[in-house]
LUMSENU-757643 format. One record per residue (C-alpha): x, y, z; residue in one letter. Coordinates in Angstrom, 2 decimals, decimal comma, always signed. Layout:
<pts>
PT       u       v       w kolvex
PT       X       Y       Z      A
...
</pts>
This chain:
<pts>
PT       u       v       w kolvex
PT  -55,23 +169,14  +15,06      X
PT  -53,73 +171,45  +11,98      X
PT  -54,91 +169,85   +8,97      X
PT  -51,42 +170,11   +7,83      X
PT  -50,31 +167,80  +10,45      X
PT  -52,79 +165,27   +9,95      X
PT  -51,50 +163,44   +6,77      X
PT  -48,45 +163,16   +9,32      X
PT  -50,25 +161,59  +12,38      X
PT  -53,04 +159,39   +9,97      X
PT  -49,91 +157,53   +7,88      X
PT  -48,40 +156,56  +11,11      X
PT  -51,62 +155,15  +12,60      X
PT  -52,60 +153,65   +9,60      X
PT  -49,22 +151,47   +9,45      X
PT  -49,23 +151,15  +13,30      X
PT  -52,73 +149,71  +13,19      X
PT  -51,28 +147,17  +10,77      X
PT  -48,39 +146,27  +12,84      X
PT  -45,97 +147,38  +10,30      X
PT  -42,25 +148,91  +10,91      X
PT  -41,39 +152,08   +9,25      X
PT  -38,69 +149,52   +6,84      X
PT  -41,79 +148,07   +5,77      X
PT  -43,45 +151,29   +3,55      X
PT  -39,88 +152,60   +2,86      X
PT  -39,43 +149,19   +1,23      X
PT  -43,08 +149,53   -0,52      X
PT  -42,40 +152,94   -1,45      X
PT  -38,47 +152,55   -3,23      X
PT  -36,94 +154,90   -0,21      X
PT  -34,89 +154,75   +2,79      X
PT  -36,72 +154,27   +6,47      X
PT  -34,95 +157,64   +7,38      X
PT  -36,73 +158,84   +4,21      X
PT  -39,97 +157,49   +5,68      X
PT  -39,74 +158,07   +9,47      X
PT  -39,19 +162,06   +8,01      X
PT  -42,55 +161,86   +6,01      X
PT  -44,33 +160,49   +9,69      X
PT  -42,21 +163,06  +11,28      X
PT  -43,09 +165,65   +8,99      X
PT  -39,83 +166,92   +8,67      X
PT  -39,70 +166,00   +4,79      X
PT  -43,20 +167,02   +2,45      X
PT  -44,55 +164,50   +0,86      X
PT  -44,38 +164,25   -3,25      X
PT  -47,98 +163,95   -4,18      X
PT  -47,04 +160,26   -5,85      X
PT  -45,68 +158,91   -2,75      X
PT  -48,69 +160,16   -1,30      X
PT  -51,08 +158,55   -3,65      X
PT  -49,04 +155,69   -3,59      X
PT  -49,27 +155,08   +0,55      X
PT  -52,92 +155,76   +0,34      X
PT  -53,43 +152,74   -2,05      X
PT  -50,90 +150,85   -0,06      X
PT  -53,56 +151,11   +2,80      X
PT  -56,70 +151,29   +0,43      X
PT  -57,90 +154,95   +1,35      X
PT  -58,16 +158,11   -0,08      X
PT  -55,97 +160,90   -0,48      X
PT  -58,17 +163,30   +1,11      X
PT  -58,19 +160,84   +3,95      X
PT  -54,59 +161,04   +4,69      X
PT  -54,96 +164,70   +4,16      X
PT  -57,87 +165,15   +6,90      X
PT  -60,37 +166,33   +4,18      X
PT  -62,94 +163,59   +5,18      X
PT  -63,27 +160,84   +7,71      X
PT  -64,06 +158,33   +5,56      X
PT  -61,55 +156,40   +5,13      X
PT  -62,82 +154,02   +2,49      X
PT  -61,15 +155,07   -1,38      X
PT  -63,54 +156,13   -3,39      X
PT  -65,24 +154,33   -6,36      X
PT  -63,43 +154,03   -9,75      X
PT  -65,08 +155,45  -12,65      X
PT  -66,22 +152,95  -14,98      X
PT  -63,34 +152,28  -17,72      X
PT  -60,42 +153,61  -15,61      X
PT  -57,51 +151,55  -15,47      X
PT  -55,99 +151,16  -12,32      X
PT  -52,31 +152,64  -12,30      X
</pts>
């Protein structure tokens, strides 16, 4: 699979393996299911703030979505970061 197309293919599985509609992360996320179902699609990029947000939404990593590792546990905070 393209590495560009995986952020595509891992959001969808990640909110299929929760048993969550597409309404449900537009709603999370402040934008319109069409909005959304384009992002899965990949017809519409992804701002890098959406996709921060969706991978905290599903506690992973960015570079999980984006197909840079298979881990897909977030990594650690450093010590005295604040969570935004």
């Amino acid at each position: 699979m393209e590495r560009l197309s995986m952020v595509y293919h891992r959001i969808r599985d990640l909110r299929e393996d929760r048993d969550l509609l597409q309404q449900d992360l537009a709603e999370y996320l402040h934008c319109s299911q069409v909005a959304y179902s384009r992002y899965e699609r990949g017809a519409r990029d992804i701002p890098s703030e959406v996709l921060i947000a969706i991978a905290a939404f599903h506690g992973t990593s960015v570079d999980y979505l984006l197909g840079l590792t298979e881990q897909k546990e977030p990594y650690p905070q450093k010590k005295g970061a604040a969570a935004k």
